[in-house]
Chimera marker file (.cmm) of the C-alpha trace (Angstrom):
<marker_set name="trace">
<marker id="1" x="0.000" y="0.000" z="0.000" r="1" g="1" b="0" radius="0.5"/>
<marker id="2" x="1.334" y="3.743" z="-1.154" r="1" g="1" b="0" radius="0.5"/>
<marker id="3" x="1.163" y="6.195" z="1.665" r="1" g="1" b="0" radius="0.5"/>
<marker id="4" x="1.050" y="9.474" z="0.620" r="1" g="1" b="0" radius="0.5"/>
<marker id="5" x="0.901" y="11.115" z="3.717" r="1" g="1" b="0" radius="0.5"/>
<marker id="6" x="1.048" y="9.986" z="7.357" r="1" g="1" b="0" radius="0.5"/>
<marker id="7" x="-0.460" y="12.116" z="10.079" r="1" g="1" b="0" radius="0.5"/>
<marker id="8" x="1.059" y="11.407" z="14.279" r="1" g="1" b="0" radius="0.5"/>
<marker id="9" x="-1.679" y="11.757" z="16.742" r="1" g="1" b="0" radius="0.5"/>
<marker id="10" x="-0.405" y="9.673" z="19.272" r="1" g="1" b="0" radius="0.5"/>
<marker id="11" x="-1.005" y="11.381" z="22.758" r="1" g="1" b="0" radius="0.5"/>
<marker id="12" x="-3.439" y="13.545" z="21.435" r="1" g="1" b="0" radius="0.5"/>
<marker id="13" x="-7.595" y="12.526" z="22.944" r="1" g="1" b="0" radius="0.5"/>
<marker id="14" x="-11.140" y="13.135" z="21.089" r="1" g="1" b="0" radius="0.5"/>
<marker id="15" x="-11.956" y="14.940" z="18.460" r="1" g="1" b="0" radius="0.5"/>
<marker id="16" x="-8.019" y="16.130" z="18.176" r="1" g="1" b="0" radius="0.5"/>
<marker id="17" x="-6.960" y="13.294" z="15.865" r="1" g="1" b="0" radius="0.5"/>
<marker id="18" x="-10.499" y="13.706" z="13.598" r="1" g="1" b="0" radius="0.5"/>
<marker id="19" x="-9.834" y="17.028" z="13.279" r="1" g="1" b="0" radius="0.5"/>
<marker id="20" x="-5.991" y="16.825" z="12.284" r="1" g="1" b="0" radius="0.5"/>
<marker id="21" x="-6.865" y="14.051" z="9.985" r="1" g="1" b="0" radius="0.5"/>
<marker id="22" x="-9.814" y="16.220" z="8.093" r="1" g="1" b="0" radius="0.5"/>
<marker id="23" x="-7.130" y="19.202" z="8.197" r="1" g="1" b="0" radius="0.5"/>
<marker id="24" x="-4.575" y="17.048" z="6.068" r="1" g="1" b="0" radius="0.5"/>
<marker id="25" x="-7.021" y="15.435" z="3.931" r="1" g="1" b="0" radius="0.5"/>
<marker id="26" x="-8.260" y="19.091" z="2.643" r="1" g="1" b="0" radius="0.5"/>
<marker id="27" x="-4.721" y="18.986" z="1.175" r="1" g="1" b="0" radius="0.5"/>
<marker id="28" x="-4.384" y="16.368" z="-0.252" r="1" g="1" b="0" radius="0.5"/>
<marker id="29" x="-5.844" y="14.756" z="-3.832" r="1" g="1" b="0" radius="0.5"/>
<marker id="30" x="-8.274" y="12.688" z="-4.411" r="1" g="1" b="0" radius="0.5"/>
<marker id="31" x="-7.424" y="9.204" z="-4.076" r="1" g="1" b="0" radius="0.5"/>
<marker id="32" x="-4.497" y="9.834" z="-2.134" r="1" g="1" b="0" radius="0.5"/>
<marker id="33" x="-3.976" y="7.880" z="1.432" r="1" g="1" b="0" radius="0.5"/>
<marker id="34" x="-3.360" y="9.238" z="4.709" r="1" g="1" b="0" radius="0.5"/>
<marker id="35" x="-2.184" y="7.274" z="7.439" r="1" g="1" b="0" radius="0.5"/>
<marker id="36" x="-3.270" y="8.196" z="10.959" r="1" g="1" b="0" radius="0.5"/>
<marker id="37" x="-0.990" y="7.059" z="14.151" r="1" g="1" b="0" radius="0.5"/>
<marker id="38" x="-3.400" y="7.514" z="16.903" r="1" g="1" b="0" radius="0.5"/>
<marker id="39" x="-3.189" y="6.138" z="21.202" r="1" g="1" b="0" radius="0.5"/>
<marker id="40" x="-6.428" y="6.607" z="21.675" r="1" g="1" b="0" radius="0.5"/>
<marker id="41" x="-9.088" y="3.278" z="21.837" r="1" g="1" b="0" radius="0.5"/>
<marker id="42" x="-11.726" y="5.686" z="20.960" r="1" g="1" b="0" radius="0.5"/>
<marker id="43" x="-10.311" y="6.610" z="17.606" r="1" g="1" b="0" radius="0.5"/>
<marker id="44" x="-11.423" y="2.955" z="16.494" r="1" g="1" b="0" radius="0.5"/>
<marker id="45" x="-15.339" y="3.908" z="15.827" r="1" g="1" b="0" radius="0.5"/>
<marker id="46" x="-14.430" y="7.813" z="15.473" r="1" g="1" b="0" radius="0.5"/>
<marker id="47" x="-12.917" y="7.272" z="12.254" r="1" g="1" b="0" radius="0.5"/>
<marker id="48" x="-15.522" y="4.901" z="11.348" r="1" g="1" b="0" radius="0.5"/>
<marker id="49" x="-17.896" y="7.367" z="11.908" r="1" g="1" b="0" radius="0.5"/>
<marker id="50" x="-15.667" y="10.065" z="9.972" r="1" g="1" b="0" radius="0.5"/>
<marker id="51" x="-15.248" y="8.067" z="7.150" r="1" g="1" b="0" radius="0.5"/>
<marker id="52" x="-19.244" y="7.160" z="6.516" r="1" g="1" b="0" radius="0.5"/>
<marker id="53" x="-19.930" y="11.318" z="7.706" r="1" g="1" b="0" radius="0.5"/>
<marker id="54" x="-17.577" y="12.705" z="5.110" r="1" g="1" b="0" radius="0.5"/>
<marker id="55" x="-17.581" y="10.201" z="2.046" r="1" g="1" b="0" radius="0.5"/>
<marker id="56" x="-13.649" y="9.533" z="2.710" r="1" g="1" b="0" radius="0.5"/>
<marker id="57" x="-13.011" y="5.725" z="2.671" r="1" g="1" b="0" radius="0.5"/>
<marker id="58" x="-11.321" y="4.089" z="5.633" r="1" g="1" b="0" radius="0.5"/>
<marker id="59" x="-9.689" y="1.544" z="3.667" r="1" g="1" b="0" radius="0.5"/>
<marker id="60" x="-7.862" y="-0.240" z="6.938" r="1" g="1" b="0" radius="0.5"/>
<marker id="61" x="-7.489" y="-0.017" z="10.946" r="1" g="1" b="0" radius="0.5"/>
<marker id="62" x="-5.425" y="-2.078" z="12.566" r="1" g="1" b="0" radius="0.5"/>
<marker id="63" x="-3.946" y="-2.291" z="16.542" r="1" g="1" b="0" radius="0.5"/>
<marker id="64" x="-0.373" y="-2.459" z="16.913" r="1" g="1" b="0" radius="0.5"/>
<marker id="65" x="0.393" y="-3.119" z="20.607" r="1" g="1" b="0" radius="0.5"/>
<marker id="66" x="-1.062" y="0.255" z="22.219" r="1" g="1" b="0" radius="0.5"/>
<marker id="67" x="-1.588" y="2.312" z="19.073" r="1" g="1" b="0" radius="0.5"/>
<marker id="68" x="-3.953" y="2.581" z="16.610" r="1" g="1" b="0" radius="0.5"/>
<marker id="69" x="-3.502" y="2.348" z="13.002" r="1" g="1" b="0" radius="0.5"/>
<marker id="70" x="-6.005" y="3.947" z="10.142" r="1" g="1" b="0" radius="0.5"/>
<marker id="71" x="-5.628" y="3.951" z="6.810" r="1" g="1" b="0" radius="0.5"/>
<marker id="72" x="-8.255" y="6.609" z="4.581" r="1" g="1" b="0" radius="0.5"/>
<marker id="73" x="-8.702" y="7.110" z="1.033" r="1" g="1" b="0" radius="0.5"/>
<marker id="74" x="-9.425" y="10.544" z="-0.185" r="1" g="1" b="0" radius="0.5"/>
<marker id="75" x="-12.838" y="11.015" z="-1.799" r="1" g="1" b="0" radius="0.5"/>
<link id1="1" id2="2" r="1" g="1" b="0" radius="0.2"/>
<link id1="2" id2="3" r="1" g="1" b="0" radius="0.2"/>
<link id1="3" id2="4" r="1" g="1" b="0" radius="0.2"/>
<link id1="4" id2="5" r="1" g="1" b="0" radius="0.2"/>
<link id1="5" id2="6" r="1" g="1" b="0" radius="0.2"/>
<link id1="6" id2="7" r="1" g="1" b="0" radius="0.2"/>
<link id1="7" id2="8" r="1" g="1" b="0" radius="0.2"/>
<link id1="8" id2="9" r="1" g="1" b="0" radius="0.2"/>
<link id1="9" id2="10" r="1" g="1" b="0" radius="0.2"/>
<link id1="10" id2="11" r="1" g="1" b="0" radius="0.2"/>
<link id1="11" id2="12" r="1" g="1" b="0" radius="0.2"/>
<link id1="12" id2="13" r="1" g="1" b="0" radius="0.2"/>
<link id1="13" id2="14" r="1" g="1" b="0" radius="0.2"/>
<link id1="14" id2="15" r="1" g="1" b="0" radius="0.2"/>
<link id1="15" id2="16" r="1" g="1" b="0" radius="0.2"/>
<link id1="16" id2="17" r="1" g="1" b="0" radius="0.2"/>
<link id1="17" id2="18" r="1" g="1" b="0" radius="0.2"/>
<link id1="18" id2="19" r="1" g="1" b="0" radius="0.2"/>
<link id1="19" id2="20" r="1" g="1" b="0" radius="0.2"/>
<link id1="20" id2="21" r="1" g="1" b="0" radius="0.2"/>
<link id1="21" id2="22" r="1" g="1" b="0" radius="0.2"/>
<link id1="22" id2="23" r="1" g="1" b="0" radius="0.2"/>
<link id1="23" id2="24" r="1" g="1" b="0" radius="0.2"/>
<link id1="24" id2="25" r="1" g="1" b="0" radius="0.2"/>
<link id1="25" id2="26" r="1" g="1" b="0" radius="0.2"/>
<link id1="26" id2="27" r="1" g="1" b="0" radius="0.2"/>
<link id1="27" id2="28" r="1" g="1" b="0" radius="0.2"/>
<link id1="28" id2="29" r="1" g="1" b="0" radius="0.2"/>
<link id1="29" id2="30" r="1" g="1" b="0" radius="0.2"/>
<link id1="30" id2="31" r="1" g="1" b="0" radius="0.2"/>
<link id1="31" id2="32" r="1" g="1" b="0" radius="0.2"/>
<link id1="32" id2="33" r="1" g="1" b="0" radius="0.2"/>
<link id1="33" id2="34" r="1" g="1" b="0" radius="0.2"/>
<link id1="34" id2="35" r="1" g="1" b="0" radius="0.2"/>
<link id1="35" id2="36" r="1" g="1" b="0" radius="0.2"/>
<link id1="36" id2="37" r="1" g="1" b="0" radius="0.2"/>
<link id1="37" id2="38" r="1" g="1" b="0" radius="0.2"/>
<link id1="38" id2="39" r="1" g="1" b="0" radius="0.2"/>
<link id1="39" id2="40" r="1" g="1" b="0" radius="0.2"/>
<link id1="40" id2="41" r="1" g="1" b="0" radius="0.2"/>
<link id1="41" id2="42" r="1" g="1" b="0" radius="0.2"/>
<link id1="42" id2="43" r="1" g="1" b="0" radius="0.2"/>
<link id1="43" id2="44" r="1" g="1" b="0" radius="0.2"/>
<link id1="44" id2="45" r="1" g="1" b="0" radius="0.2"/>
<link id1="45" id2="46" r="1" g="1" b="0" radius="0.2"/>
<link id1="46" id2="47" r="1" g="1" b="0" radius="0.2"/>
<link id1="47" id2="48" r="1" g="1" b="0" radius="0.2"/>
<link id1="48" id2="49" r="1" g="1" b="0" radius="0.2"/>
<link id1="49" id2="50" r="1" g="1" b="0" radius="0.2"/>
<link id1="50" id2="51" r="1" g="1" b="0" radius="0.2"/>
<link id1="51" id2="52" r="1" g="1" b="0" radius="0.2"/>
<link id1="52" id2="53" r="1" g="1" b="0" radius="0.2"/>
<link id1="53" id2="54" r="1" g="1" b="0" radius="0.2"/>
<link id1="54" id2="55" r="1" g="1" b="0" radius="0.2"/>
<link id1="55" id2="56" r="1" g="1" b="0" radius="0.2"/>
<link id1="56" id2="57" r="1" g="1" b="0" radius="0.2"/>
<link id1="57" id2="58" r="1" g="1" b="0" radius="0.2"/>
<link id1="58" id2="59" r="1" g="1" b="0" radius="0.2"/>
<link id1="59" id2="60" r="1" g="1" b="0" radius="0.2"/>
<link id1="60" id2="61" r="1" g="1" b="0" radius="0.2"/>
<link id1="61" id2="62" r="1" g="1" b="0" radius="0.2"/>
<link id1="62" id2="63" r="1" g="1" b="0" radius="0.2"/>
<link id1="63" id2="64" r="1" g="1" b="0" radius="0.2"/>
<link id1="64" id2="65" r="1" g="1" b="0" radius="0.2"/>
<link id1="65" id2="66" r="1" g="1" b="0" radius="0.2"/>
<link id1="66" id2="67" r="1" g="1" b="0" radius="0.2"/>
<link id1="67" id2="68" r="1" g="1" b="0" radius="0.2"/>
<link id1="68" id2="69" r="1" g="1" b="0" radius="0.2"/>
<link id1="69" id2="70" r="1" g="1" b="0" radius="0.2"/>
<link id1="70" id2="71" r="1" g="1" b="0" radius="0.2"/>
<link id1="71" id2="72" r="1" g="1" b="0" radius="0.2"/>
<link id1="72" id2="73" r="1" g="1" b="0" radius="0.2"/>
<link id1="73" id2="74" r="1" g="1" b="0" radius="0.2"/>
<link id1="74" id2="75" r="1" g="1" b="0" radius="0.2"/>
</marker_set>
């Protein structure tokens, strides 16, 4: 998988990774993927929610150890 951009919100609580994420996605192209490192066990169903609220695809999300990975396609 080709990540064009990769966003660090580890540390960082509800909405602050959401909102980071929707910042870099305005600059990025369509179809482009942006890779979110987040801590937080909430940002599991967040970006589910983000992704079916704003069109943008959440094409993975995986746990690794105490992080949280997500993986979102551009619309």
């Amino acid at each position: 998988m080709n990540i064009d951009s990769e966003l660090d919100a580890r540390g960082l609580n509800c909405p602050l990774p959401i909102l980071r994420a929707k910042k870099a996605l305005t600059k990025m192209y369509s179809g482009q993927l942006l890779k979110v490192i987040a801590t937080d066990p909430g940002s599991m169903r967040d970006f589910q929610a983000f992704a079916r609220q704003t069109g943008n695809e959440l094409v993975e999300q995986q746990t690794q150890g105490e992080e949280f990975i997500h993986i979102l396609r551009r619309r």
